[in-house]
matplotlib code that plots the C-alpha trace (Angstrom):
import matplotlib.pyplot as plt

x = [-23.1, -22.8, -22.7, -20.5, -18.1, -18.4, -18.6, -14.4, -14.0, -14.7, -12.1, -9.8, -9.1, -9.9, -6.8, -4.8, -5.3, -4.8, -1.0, -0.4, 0.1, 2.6, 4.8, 8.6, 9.7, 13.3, 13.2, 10.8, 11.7, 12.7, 10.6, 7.1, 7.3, 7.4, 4.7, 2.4, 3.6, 3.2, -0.6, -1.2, -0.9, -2.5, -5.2, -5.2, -5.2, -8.3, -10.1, -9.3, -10.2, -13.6, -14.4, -13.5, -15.8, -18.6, -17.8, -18.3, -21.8, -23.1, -21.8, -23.7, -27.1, -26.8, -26.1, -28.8, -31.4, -30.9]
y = [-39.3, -41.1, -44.6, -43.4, -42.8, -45.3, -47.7, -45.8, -46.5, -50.1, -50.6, -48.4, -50.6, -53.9, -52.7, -51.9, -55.3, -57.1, -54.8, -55.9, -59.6, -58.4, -56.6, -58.4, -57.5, -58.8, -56.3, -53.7, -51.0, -53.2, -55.0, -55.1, -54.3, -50.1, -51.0, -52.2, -49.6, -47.1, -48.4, -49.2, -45.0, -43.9, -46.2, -44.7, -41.3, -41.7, -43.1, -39.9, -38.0, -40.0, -39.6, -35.5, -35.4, -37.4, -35.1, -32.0, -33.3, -33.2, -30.3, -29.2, -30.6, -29.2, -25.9, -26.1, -27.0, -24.1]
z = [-53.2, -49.6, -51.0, -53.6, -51.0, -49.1, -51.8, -52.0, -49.2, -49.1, -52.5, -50.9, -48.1, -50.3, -51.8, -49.1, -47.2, -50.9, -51.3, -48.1, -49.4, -51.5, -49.1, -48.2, -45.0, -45.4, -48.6, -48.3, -49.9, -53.0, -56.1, -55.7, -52.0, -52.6, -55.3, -52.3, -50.1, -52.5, -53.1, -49.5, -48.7, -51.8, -50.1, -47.0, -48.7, -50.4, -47.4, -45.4, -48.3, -48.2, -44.6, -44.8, -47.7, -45.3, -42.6, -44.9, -46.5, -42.4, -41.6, -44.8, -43.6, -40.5, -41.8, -44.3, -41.7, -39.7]

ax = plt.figure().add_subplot(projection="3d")
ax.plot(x, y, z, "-o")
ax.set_aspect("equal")
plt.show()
C-alpha cells in the first residue's frame, strides 16, 4: 500500500509540472489554461490526500505496536 501511494504521488506531481507547460499567463483563466489549472489542483489534491493517508498508516503502526 506505501508504494502505491507514493507511486500517486510521484504521477500526481508528474502531472502537475507537465499542466504547468500548458498554462498562459496573459490568458489564464481561458482555453486550455483553466484545463491545466484545473488539473494542476486536482494534482495537489491527491498528493495531500496521499500524504494524510501515509500519515494515518504510522499512526496505525504505532498504535498497533503498543
Amino acid at each position: 500500500m506505501k508504494y502505491v501511494a507514493y507511486l500517486i504521488i510521484i504521477l500526481a506531481f508528474v502531472l502537475g509540472v507537465f499542466n504547468a507547460t500548458k498554462l498562459d499567463f496573459n490568458a489564464l483563466f481561458e482555453g486550455e489554461s483553466i484545463v491545466g489549472l484545473i488539473t494542476i489542483l486536482a494534482s495537489l489534491c491527491a498528493i495531500v490526500l496521499m500524504l494524510i493517508l501515509l500519515t494515518s498508516k504510522r499512526i496505525e503502526e504505532k498504535v498497533k505496536s503498543k
